[in-house]
C-alpha positions as CSV (number, residue, x, y, z in Angstrom):
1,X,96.3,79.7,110.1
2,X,99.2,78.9,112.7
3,X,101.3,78.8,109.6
4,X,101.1,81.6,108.3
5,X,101.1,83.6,112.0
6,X,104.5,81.8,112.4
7,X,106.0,83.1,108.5
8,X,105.1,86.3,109.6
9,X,106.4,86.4,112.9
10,X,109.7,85.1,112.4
11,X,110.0,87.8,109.8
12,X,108.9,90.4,112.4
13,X,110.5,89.1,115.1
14,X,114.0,89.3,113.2
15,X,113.3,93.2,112.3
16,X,112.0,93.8,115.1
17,X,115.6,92.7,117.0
18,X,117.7,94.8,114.6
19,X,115.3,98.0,114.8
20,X,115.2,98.0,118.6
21,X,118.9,96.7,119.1
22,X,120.7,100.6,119.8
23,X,122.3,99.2,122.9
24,X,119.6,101.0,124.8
25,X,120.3,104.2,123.7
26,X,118.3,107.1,122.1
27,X,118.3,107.7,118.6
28,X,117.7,111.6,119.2
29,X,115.4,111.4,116.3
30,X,118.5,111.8,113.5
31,X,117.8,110.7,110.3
32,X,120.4,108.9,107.9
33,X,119.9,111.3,105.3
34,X,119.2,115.5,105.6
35,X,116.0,115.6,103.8
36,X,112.7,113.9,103.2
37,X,112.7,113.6,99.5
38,X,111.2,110.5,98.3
39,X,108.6,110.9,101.9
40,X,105.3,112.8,102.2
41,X,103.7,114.7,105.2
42,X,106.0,115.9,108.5
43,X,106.7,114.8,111.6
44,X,109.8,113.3,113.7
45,X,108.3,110.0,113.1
46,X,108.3,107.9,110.5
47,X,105.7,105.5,108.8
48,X,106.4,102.2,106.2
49,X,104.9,100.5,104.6
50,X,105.2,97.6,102.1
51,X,103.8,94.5,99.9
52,X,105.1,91.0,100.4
53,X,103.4,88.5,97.9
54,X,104.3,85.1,97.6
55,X,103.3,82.2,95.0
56,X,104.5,78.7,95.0
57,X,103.0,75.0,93.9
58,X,101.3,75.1,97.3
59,X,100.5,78.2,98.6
60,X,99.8,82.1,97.2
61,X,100.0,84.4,99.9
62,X,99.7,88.2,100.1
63,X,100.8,90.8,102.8
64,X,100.2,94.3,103.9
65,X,102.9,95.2,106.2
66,X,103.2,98.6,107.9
67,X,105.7,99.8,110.5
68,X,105.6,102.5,112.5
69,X,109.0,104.0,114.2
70,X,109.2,106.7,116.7
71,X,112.0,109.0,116.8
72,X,113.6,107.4,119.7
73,X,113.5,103.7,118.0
74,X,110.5,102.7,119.9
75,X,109.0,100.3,117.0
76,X,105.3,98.7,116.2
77,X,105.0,96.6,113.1
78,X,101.1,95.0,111.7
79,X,100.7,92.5,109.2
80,X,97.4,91.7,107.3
81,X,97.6,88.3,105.6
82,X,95.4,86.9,102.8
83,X,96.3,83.6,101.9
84,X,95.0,80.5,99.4
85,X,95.6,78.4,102.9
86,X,93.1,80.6,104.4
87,X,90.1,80.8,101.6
88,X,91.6,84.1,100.0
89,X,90.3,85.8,104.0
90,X,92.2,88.3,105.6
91,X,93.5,87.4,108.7
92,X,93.3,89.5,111.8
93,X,96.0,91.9,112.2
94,X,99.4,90.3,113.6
95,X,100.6,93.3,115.7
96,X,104.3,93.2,117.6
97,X,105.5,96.1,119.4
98,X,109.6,96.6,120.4
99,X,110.7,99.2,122.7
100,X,114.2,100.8,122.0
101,X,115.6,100.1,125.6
102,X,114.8,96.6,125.5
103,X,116.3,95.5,122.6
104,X,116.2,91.1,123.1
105,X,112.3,91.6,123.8
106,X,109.1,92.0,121.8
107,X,105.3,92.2,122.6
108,X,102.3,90.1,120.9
109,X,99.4,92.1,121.0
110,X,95.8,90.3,120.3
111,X,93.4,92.4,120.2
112,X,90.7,89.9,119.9
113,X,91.1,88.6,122.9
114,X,92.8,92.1,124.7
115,X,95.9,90.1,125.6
116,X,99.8,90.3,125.2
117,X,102.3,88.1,125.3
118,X,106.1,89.1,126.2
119,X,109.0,87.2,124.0
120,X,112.4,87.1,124.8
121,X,114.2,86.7,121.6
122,X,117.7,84.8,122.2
123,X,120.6,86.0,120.3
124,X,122.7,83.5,121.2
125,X,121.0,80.5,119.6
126,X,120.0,83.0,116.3
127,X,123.6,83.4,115.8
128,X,124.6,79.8,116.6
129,X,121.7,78.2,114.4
130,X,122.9,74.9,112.6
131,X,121.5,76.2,109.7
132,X,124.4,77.2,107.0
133,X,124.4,79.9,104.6
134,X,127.2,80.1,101.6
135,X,125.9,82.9,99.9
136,X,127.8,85.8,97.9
137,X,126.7,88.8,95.8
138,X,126.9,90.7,92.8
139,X,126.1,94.2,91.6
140,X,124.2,94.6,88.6
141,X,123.8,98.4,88.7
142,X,121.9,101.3,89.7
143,X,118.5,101.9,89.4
144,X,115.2,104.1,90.4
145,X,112.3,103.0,92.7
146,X,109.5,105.3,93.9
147,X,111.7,108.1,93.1
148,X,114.5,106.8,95.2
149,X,118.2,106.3,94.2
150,X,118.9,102.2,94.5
151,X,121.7,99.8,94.3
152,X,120.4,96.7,92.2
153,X,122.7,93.1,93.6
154,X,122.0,90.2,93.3
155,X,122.6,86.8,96.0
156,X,123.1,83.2,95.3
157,X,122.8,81.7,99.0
158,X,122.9,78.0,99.4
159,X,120.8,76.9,102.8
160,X,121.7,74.0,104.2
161,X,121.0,71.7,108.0
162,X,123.4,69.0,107.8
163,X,122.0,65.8,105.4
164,X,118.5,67.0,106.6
165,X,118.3,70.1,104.2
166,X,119.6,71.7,101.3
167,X,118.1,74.7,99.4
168,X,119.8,76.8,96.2
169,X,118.3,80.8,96.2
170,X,118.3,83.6,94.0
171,X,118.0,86.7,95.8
172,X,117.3,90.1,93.6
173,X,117.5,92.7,96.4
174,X,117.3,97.0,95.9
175,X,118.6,99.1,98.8
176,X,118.8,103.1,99.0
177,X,120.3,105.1,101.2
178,X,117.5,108.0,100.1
179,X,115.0,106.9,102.3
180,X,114.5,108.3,105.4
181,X,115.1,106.4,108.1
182,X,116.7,106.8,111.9
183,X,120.7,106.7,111.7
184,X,120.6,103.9,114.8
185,X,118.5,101.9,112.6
186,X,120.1,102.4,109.2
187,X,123.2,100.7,110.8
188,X,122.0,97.7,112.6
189,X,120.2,97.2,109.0
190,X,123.8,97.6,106.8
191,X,125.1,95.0,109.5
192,X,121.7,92.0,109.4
193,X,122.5,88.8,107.3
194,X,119.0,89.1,105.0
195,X,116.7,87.7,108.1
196,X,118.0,84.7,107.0
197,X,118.2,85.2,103.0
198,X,121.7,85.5,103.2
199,X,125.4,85.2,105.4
200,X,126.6,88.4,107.9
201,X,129.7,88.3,105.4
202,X,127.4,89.1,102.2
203,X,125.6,91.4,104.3
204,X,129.0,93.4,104.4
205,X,129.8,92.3,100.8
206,X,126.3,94.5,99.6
207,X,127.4,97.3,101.9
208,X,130.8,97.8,100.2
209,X,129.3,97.6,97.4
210,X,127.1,100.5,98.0
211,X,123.9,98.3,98.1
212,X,122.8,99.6,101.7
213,X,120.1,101.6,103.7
214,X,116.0,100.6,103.4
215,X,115.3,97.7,101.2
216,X,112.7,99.3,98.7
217,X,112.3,95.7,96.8
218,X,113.5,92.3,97.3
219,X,112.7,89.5,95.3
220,X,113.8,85.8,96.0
221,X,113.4,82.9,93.6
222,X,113.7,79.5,95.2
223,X,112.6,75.5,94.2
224,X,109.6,76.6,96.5
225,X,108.5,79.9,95.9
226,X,108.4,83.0,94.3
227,X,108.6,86.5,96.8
228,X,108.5,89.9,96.2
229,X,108.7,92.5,98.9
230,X,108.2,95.9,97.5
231,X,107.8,99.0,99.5
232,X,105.0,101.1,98.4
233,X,104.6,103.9,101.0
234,X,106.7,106.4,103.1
235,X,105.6,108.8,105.1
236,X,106.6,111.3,108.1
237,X,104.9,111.0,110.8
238,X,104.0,112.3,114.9
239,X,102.5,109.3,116.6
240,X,101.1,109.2,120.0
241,X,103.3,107.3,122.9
242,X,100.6,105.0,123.0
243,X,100.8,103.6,120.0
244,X,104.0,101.9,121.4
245,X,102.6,100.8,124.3
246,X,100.3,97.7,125.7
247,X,96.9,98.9,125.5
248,X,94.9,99.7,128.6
249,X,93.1,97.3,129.8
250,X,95.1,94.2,127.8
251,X,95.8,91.0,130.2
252,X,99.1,89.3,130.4
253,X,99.1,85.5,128.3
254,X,101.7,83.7,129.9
């Protein structure tokens, strides 16, 4: 169970940084594109929400992930998680919450047990990892997913910790620029290095490239496993401020 709490964090945690990271500044609500196409309902807010399924010699896992973004970058993110680790059981939900003027922090919310826990996520030591990345990409061409306009590339990235660790990827990722989605957000997302998938400099190779905005699919072939992240659902929203906030009530877990 820890495991699996610790993949999906990690993965949170990491969106969660480049989401909230507007250098404390309000998004004013502006979207990156002028319409909603592609994006049922109304609303200044905006709702995700996506598949992430993952098979491998050990372990088949499956994830419901929805995000919910206000229109001043405030963020919440919940992940349900079935796994074969797990007897096929969905987990409870793992719910983080980031606030757009604190951009290096993010809050654990167990509602089981009506606690939170603060993190302080350190830049410093994410961008100075020993882990390498040689990666580079390549367009294969333009395509349509739920209705949106993508960019089909594809990475080879090469992992690697020193003699300790070495690890060959094939990364098959779709991006559009259709979806709605704050500007402030859009741009810290051109600018991330693939949570990890891949190096800051592919990250601006895909943006020339035109392969930027929301990531509607990603698939990601390793020695290991076998991942597909597809979104399935976008929506616009109004959500209540305190659906951002730590509930009433909720003791601090130090």
């Amino acid at each position: 169970m820890k495991f699996l709490q610790t993949i999906t964090y990690l993965m949170l945690s990491t969106f969660m940084l480049v989401s909230c990271n507007n250098n404390g500044g309000s998004s004013n609500g502006s979207a990156s594109t002028s319409s909603s196409s592609g994006a049922s309902g109304s609303g200044n807010d905006y709702y995700y929400e996506s598949t992430v399924t993952t098979t491998g010699k050990d372990l088949n896992m499956s994830e419901v992930v929805k995000m919910y973004v206000s229109a001043k970058g405030d963020m919440r993110t919940e992940a349900d998680v079935r796994s074969s680790m797990n007897g096929n059981k969905v987990t409870a939900p793992i719910i983080m919450i980031g606030k757009a003027d604190k951009p290096t922090e993010s809050i654990d919310i167990d509602d089981s047990a009506k606690s939170y826990t603060i993190n302080q996520i350190d830049t410093g030591k994410i961008e100075n990892s020993e882990m390498k990345i040689n990666s580079t990409a390549t367009k294969i061409g333009n395509e349509t997913i739920m209705g949106f306009n993508c960019v089909h590339a594809r990475v080879i990235a090469n992992h690697s910790m020193g003699k300790f660790y070495n690890s060959s990827d094939t990364v098959d990722i779709w991006k559009s620029n259709d979806v709605p989605i704050l500007a402030s957000l859009k741009n810290k997302l051109d600018k991330m290095g693939g949570t990890g998938l891949y190096s800051a400099e592919t990250a601006q190779q895909l943006k020339d490239m035109g392969c930027s905005g929301m990531t509607v699919k990603m698939t990601s072939n390793s020695a290991g496993a076998h991942v597909i992240d597809q979104l399935t659902k976008v929506e616009r929203k109004d959500f209540p401020a305190s659906l951002f906030e730590i509930p009433a009530g909720y003791k601090q877990d130090k």
